[in-house]
KEKOLTOR-807998 format. One record per residue: chain; residue number from 0; y, x, z of N, C-alpha, C in turn; residue in three letters. Coordinates in pm, whole numbers. Layout:
<recs>
<rec 'A'; NUM; <Y; X; Z>; <Y; X; Z>; <Y; X; Z>; 'Ala'> ...
</recs>
This chain:
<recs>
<rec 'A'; 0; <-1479; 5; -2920>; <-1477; -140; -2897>; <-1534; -172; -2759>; 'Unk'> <rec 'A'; 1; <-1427; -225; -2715>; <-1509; -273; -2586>; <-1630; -415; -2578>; 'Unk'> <rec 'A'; 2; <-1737; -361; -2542>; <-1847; -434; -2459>; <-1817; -501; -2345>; 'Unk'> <rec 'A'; 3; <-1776; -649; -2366>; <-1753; -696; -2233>; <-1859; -686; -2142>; 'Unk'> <rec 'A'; 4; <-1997; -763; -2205>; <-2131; -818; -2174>; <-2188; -722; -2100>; 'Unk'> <rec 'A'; 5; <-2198; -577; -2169>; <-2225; -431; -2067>; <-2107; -374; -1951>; 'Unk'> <rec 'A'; 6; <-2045; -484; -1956>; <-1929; -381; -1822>; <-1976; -427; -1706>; 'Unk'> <rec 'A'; 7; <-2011; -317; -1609>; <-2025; -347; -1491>; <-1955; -288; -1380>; 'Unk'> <rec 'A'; 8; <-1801; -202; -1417>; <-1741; -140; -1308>; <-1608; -104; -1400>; 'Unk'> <rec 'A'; 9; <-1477; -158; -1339>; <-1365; -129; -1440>; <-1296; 40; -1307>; 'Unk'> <rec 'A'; 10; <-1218; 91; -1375>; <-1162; 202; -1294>; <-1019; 186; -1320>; 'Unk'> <rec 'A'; 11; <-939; 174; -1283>; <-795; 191; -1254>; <-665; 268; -1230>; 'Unk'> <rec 'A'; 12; <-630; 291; -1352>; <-477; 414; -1255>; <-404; 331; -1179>; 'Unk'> <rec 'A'; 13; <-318; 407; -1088>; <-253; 322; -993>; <-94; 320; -1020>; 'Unk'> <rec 'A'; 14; <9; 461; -1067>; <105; 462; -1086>; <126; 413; -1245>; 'Unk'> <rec 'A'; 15; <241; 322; -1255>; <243; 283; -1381>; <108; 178; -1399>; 'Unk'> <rec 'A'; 16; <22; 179; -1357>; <-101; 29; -1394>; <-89; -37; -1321>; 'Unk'> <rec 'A'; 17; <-112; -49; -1184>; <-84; -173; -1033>; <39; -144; -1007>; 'Unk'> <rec 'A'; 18; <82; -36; -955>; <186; -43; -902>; <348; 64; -960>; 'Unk'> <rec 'A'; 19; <462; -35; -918>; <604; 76; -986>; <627; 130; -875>; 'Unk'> <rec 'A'; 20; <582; 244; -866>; <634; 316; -739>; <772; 438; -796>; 'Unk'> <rec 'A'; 21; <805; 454; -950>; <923; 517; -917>; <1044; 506; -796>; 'Unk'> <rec 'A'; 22; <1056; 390; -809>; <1185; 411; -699>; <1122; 479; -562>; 'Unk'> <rec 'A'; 23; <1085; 481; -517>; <1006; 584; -413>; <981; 715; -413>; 'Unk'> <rec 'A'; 24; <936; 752; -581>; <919; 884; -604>; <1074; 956; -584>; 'Unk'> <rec 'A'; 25; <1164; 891; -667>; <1308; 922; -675>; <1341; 964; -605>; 'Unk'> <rec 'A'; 26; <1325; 874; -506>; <1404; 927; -352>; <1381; 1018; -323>; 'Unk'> <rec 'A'; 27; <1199; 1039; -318>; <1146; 1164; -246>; <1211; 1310; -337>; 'Unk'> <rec 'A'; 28; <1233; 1255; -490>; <1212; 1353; -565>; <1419; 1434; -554>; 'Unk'> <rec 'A'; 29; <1483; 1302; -539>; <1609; 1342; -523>; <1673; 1423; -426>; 'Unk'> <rec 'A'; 30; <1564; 1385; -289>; <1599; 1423; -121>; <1569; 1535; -155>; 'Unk'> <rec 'A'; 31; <1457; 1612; -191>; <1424; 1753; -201>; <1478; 1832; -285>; 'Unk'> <rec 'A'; 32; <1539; 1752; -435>; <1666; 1869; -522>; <1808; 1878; -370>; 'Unk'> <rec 'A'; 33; <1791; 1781; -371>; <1956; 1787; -273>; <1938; 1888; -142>; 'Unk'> <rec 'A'; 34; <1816; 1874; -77>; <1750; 2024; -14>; <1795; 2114; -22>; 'Unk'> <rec 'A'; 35; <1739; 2159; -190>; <1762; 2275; -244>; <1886; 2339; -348>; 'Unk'> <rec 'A'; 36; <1998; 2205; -292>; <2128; 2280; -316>; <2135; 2236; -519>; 'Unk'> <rec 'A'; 37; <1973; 2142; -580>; <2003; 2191; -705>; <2072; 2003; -783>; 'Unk'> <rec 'A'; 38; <2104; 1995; -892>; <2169; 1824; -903>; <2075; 1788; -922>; 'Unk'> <rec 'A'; 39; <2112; 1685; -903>; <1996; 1556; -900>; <1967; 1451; -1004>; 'Unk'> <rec 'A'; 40; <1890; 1316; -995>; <1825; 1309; -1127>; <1861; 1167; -1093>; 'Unk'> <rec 'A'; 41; <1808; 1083; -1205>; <1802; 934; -1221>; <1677; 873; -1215>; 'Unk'> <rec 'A'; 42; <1663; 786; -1170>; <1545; 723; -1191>; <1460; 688; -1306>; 'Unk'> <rec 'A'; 43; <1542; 679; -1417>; <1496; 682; -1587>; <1432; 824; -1580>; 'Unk'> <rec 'A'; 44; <1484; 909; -1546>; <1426; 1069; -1580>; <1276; 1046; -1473>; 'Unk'> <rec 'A'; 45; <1344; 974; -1363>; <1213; 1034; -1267>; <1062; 951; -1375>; 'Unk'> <rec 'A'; 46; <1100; 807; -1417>; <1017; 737; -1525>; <909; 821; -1611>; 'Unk'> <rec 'A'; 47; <1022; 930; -1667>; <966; 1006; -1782>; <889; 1118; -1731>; 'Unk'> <rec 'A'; 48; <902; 1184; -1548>; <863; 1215; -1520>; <682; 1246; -1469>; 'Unk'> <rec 'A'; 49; <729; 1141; -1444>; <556; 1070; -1321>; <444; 1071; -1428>; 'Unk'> <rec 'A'; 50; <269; 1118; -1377>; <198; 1069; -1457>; <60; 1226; -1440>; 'Unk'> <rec 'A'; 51; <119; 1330; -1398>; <63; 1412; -1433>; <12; 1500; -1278>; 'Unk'> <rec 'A'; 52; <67; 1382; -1150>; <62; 1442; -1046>; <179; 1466; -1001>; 'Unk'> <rec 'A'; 53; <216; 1541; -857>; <331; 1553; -793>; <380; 1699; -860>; 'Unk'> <rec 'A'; 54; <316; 1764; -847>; <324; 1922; -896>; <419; 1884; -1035>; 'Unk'> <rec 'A'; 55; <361; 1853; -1138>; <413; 1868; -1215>; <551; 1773; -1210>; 'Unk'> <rec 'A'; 56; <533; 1654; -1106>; <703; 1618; -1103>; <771; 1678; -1067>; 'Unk'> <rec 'A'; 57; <761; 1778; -997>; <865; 1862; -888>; <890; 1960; -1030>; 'Unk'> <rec 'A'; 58; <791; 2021; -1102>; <778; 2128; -1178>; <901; 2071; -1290>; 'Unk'> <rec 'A'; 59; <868; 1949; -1311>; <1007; 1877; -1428>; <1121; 1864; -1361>; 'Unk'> <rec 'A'; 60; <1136; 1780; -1252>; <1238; 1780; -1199>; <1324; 1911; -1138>; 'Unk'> <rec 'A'; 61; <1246; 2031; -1116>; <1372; 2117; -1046>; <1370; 2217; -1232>; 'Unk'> <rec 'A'; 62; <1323; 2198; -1354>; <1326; 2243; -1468>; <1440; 2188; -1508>; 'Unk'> <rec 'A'; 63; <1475; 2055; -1513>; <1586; 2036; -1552>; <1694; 2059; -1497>; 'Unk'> <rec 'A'; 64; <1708; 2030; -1375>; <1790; 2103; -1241>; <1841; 2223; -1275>; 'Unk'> <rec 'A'; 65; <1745; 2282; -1316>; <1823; 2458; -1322>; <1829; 2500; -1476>; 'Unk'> <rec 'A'; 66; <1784; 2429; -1562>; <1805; 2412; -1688>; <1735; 2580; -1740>; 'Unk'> <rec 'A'; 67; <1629; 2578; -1687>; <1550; 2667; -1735>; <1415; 2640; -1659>; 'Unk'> <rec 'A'; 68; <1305; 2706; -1669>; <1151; 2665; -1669>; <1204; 2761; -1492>; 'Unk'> <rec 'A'; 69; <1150; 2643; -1409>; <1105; 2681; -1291>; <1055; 2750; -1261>; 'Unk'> <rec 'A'; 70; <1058; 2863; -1136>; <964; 2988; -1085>; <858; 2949; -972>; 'Unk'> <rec 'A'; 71; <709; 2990; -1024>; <613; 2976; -986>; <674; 2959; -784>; 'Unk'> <rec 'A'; 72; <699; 3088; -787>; <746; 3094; -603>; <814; 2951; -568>; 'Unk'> <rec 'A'; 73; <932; 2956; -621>; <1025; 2881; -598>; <1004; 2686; -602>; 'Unk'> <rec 'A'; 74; <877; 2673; -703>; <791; 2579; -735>; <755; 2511; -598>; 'Unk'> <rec 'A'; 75; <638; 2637; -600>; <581; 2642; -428>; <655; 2604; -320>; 'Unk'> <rec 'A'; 76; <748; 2718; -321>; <826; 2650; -173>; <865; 2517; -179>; 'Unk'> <rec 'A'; 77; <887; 2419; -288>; <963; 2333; -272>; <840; 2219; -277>; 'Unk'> <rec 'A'; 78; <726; 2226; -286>; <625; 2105; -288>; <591; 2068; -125>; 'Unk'> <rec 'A'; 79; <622; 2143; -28>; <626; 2101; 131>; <729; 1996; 128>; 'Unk'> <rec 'A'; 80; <825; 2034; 75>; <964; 1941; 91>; <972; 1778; -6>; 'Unk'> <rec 'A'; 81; <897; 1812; -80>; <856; 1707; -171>; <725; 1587; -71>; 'Unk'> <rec 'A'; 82; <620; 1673; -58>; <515; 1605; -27>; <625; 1505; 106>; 'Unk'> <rec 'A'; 83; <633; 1610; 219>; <744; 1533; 336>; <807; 1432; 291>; 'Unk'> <rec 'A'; 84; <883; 1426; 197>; <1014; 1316; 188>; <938; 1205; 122>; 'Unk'> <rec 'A'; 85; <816; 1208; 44>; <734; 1149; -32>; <674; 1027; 123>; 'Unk'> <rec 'A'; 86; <581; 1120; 182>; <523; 1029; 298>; <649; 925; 334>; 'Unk'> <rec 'A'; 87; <757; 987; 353>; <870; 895; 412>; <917; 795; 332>; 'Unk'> <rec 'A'; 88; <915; 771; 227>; <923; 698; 85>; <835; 626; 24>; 'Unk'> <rec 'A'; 89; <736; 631; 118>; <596; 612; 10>; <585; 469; -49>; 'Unk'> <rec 'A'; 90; <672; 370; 24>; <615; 230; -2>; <759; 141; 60>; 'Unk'> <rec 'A'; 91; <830; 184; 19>; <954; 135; 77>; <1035; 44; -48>; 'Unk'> <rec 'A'; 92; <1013; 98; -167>; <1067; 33; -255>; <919; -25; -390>; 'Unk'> <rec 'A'; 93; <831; 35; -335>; <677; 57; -461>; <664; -148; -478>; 'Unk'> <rec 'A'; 94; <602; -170; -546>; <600; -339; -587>; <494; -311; -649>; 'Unk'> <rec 'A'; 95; <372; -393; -622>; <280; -443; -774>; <308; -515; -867>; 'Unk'> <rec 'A'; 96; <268; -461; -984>; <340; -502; -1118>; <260; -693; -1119>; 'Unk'> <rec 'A'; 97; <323; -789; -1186>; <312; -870; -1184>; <156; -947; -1217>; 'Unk'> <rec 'A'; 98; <118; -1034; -1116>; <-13; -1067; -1140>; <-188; -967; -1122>; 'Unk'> <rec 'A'; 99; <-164; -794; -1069>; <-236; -746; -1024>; <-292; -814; -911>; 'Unk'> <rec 'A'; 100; <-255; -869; -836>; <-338; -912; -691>; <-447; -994; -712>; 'Unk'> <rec 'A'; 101; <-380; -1092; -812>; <-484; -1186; -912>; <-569; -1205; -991>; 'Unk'> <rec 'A'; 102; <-528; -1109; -1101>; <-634; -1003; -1122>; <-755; -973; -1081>; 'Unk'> <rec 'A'; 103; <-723; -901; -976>; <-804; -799; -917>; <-887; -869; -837>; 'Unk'> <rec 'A'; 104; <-835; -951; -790>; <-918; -1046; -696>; <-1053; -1078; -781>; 'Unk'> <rec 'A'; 105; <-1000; -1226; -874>; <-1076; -1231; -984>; <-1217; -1161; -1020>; 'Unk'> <rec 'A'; 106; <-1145; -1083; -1094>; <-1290; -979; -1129>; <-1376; -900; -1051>; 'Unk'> <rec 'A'; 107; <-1292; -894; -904>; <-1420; -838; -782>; <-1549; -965; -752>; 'Unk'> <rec 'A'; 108; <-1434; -1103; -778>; <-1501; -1222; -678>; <-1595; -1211; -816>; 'Unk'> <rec 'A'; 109; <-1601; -1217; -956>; <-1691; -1224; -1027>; <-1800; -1084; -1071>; 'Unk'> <rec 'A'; 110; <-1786; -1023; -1007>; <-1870; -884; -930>; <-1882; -767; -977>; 'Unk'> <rec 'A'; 111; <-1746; -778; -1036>; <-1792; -603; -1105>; <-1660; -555; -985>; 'Unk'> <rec 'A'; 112; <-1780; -401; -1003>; <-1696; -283; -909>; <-1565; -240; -972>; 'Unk'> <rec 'A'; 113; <-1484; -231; -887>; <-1313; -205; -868>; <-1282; -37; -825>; 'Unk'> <rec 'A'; 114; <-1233; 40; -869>; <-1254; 158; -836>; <-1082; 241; -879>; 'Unk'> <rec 'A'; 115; <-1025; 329; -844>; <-888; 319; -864>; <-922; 509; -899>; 'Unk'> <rec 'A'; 116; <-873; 537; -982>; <-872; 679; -1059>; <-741; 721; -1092>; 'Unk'> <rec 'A'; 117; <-644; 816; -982>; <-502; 853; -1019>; <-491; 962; -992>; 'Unk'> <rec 'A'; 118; <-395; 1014; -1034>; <-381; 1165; -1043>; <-276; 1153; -913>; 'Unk'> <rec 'A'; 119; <-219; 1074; -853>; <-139; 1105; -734>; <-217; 1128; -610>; 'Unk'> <rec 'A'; 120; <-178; 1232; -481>; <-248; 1289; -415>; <-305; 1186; -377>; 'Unk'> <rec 'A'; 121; <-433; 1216; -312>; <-497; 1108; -214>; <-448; 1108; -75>; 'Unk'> <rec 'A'; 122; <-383; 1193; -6>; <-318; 1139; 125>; <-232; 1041; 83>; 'Unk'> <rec 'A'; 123; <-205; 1037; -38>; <-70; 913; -101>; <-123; 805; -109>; 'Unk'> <rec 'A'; 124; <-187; 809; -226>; <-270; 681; -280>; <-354; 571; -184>; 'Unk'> <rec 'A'; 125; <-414; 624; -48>; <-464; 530; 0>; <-382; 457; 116>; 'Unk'> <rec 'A'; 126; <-281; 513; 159>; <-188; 436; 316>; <-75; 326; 170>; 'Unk'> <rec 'A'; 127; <-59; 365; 12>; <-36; 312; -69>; <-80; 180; -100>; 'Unk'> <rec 'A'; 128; <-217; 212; -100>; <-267; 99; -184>; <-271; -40; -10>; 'Unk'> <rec 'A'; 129; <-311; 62; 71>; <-300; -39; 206>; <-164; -122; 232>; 'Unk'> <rec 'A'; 130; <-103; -70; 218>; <58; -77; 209>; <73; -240; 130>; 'Unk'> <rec 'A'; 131; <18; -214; 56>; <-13; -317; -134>; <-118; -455; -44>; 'Unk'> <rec 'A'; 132; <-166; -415; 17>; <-281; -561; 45>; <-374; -545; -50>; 'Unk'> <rec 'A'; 133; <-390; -393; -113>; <-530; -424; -201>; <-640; -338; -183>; 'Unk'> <rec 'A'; 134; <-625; -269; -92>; <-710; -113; -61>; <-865; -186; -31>; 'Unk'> <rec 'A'; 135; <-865; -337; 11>; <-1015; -343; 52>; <-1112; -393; -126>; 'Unk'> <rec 'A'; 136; <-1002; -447; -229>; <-1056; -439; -325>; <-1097; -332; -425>; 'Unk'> <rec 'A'; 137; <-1111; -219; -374>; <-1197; -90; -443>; <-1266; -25; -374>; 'Unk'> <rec 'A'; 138; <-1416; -14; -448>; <-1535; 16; -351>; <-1478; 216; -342>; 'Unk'> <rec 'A'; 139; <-1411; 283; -424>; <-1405; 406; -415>; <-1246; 445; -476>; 'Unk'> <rec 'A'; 140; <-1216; 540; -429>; <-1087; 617; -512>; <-1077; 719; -458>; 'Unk'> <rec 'A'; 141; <-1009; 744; -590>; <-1065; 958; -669>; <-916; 978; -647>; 'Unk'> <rec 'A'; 142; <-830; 1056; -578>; <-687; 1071; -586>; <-683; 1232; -707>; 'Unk'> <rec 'A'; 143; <-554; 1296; -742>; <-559; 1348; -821>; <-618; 1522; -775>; 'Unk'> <rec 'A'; 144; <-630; 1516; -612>; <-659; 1604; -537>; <-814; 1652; -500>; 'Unk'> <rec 'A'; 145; <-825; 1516; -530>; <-1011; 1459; -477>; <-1093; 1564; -532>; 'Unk'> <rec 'A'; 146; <-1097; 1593; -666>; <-1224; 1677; -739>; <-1145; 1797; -762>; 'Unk'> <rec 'A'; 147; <-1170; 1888; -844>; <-1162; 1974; -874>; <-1066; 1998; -1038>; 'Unk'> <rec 'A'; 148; <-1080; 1910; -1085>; <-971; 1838; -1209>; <-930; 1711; -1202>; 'Unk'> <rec 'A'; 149; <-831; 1660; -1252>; <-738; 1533; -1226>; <-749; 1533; -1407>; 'Unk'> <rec 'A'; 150; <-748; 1371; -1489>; <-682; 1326; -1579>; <-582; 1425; -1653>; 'Unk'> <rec 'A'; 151; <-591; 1422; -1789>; <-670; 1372; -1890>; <-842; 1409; -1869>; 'Unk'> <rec 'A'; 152; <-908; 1541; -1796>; <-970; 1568; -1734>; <-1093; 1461; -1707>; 'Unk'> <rec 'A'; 153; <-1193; 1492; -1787>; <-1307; 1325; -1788>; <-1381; 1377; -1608>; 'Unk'> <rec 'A'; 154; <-1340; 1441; -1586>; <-1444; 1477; -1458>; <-1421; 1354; -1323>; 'Unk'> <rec 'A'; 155; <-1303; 1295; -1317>; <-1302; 1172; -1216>; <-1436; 1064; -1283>; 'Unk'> <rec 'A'; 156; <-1409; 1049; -1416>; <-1477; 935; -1435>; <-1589; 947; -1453>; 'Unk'> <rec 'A'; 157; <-1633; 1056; -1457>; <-1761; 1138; -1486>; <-1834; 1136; -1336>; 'Unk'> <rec 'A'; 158; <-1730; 1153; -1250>; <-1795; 1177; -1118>; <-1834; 983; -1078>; 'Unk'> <rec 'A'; 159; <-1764; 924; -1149>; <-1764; 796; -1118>; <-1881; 728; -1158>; 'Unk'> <rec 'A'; 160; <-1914; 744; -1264>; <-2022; 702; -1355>; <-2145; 808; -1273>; 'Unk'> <rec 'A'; 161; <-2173; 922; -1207>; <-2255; 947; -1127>; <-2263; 879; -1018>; 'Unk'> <rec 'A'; 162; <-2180; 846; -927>; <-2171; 791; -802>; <-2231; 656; -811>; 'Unk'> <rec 'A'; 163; <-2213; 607; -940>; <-2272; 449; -945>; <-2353; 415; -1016>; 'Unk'> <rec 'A'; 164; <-2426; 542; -1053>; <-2555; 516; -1160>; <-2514; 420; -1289>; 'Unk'> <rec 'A'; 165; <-2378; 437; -1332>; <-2370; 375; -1446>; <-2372; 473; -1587>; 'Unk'> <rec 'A'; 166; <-2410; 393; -1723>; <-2380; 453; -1830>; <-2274; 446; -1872>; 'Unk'> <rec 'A'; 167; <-2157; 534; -1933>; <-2074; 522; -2017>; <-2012; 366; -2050>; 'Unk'> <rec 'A'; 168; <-2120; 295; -2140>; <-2120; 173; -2187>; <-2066; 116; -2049>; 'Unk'> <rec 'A'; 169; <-2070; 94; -1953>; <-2071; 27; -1816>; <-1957; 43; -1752>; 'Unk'> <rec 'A'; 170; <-1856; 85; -1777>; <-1765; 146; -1726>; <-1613; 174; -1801>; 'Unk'> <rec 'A'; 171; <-1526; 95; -1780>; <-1380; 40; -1830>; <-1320; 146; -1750>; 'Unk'> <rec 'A'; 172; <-1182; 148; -1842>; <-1082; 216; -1803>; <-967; 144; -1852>; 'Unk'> <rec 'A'; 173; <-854; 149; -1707>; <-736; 49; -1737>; <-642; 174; -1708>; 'Unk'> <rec 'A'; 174; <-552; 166; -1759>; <-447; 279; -1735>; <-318; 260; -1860>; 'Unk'> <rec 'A'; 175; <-206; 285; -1800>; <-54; 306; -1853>; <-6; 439; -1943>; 'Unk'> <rec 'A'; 176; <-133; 568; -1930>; <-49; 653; -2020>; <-187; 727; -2087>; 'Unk'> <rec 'A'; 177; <-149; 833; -2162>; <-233; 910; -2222>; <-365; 981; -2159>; 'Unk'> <rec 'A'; 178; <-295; 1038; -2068>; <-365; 1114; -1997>; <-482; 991; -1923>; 'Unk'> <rec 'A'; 179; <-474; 840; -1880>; <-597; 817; -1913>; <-679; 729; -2031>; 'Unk'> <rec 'A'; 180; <-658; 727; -2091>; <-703; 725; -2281>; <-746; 838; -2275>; 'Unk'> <rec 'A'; 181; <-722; 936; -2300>; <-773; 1083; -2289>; <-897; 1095; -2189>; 'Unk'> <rec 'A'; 182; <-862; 1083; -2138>; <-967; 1097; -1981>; <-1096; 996; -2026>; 'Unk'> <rec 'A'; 183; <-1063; 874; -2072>; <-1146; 781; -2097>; <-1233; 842; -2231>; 'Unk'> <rec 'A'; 184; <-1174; 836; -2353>; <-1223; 894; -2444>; <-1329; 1062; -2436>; 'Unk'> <rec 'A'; 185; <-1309; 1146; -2358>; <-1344; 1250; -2330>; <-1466; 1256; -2207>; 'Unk'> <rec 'A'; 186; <-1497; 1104; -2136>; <-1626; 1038; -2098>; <-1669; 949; -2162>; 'Unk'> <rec 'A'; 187; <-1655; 963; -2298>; <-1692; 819; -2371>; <-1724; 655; -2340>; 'Unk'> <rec 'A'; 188; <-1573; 643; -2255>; <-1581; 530; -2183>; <-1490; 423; -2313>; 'Unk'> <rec 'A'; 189; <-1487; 289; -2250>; <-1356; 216; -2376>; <-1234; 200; -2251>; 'Unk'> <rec 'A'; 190; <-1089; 185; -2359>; <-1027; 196; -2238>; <-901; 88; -2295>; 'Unk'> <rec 'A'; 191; <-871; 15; -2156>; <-748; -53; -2236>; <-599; 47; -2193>; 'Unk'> <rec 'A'; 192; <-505; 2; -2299>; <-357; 95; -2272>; <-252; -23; -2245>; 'Unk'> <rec 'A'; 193; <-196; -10; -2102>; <-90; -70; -2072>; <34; -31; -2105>; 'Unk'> <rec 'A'; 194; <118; -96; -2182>; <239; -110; -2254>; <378; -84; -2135>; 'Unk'> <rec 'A'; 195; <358; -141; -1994>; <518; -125; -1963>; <502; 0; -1851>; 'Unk'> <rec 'A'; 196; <382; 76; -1810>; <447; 168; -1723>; <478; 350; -1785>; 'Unk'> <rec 'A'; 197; <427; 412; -1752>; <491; 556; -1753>; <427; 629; -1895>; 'Unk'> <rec 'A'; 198; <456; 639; -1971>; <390; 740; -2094>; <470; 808; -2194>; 'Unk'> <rec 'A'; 199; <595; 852; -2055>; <686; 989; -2093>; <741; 926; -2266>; 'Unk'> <rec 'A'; 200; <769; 782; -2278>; <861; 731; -2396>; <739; 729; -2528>; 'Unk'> <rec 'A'; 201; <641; 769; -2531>; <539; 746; -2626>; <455; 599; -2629>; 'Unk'> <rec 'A'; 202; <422; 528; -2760>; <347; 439; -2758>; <214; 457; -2715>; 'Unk'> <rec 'A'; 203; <191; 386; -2595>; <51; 440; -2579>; <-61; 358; -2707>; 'Unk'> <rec 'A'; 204; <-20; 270; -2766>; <-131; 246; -2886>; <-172; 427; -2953>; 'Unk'> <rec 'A'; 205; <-80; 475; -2948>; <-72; 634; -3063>; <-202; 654; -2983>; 'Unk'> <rec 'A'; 206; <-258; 620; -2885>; <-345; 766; -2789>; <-478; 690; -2858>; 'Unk'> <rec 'A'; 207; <-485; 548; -2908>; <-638; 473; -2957>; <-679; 397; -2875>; 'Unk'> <rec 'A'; 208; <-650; 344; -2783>; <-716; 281; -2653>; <-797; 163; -2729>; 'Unk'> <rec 'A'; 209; <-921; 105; -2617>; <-989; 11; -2787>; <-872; -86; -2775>; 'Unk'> <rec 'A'; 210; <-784; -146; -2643>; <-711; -283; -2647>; <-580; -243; -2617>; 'Unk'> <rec 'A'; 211; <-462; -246; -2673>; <-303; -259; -2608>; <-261; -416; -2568>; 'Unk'> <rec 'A'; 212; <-207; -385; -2398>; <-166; -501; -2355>; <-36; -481; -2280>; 'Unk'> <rec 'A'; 213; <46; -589; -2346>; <209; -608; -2254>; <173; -679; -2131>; 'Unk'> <rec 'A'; 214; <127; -700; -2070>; <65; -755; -1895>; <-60; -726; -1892>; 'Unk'> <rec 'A'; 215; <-24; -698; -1746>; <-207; -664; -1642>; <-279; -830; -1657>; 'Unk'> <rec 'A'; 216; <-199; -936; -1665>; <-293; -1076; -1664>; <-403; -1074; -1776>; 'Unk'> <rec 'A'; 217; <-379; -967; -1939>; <-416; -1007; -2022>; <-590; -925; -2064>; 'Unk'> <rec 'A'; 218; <-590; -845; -1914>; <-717; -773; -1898>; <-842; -890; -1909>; 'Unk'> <rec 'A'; 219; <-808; -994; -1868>; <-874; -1118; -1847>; <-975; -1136; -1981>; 'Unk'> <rec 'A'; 220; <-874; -1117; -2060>; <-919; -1180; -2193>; <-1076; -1122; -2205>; 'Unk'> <rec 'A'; 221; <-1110; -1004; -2158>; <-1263; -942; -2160>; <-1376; -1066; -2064>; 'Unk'> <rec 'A'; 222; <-1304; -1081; -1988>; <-1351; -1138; -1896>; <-1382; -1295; -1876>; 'Unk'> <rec 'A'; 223; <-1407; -1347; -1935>; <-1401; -1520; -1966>; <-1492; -1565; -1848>; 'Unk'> <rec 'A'; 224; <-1555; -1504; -1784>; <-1632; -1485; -1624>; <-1563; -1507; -1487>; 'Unk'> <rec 'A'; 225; <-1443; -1441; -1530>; <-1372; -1410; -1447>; <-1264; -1480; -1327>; 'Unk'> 
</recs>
């Protein structure tokens, strides 16, 4: 159950929670099958894709491509070609999902810390979020590269809750798929589950989050401060 009264710092995924950056990934993710000579994908697939980091998109996407489990080598070589076409893509088609700016504003101007926790690289995530007009509203962000484990992995939020001398109790988690419910639950944080971005076709209610919400506006509802 979430403690509104004890929250003093919410944390944030970025793909699928602020922002739809599939169509961007696509591109990057399509330019580099077409590279490598293998077919290419849809943007619904790239959907079901995203969530777990770049690695593992490339790792799905050239799996289905060759319609057998990808080779470690072959993996490798192709994440240069990925990361490249990615920088070139990065924010060309990406949109914040409706009412984040507002949001976010909101609950900084009423003073709790803003902090963004994603498993997409951090050379990505921050010329991203700048890109967005929102990079000056988070005092920190953990990309999926940053530590030493990425989501479901409690160690971002773990490192988070060190960095800011907070307890557990103190510390929200907003996120679109399992992996952070997982992540949240496994720092014994509360976490809400957003309904329209990436969670590979699963209800994210299934993962327990304490709140399920169809809009980012309805984060508010904790917040009557705000």
């Amino acid at each position: 159950m979430i403690n509104a009264k004890a929250i003093r710092a919410v944390a944030f995924d970025l793909d699928g929670t602020l922002v739809d950056s599939v169509p961007d990934l696509c591109l990057a993710t399509q330019a580099t099958l077409a590279d490598l000579g293998l077919k290419t994908c849809t943007e619904n697939q790239v959907r079901a894709w995203v969530g777990n980091g770049a690695h593992m998109l490339m790792r799905r996407a050239m799996t289905h491509a060759l319609e057998t489990e990808v080779d470690e080598a072959e993996l490798t070589a192709a994440m240069p070609l990925f990361m490249q076409y990615y920088e070139q893509h990065l924010h060309g088609r990406s949109l914040l999902y409706p009412d984040v700016l507002a949001v976010l504003t909101r609950l900084k101007q009423s003073g709790l810390r803003l902090a963004v926790v994603t498993n997409k690289p951090y050379r990505f995530t921050v010329p991203l979020l700048a890109s967005l007009g929102i990079s000056d509203l988070f005092e920190l962000v953990l990309g999926g590269d940053s530590l030493a484990a990425m989501k479901p992995d409690p160690m971002p939020l773990n490192h988070l809750l060190t960095e800011w001398c907070l307890k557990p109790e103190q510390l929200l988690m907003v996120g679109d798929s399992k992996n952070d419910i997982l992540a949240a639950k496994a720092a014994n944080l509360a976490s809400i589950g957003l309904t329209y971005g990436y969670n590979y076709g699963e209800d994210i209610g299934l993962c327990g989050p304490d709140a399920v919400y169809d809009q980012f506006s309805e984060i508010l509802t904790w917040f009557p401060q705000a």
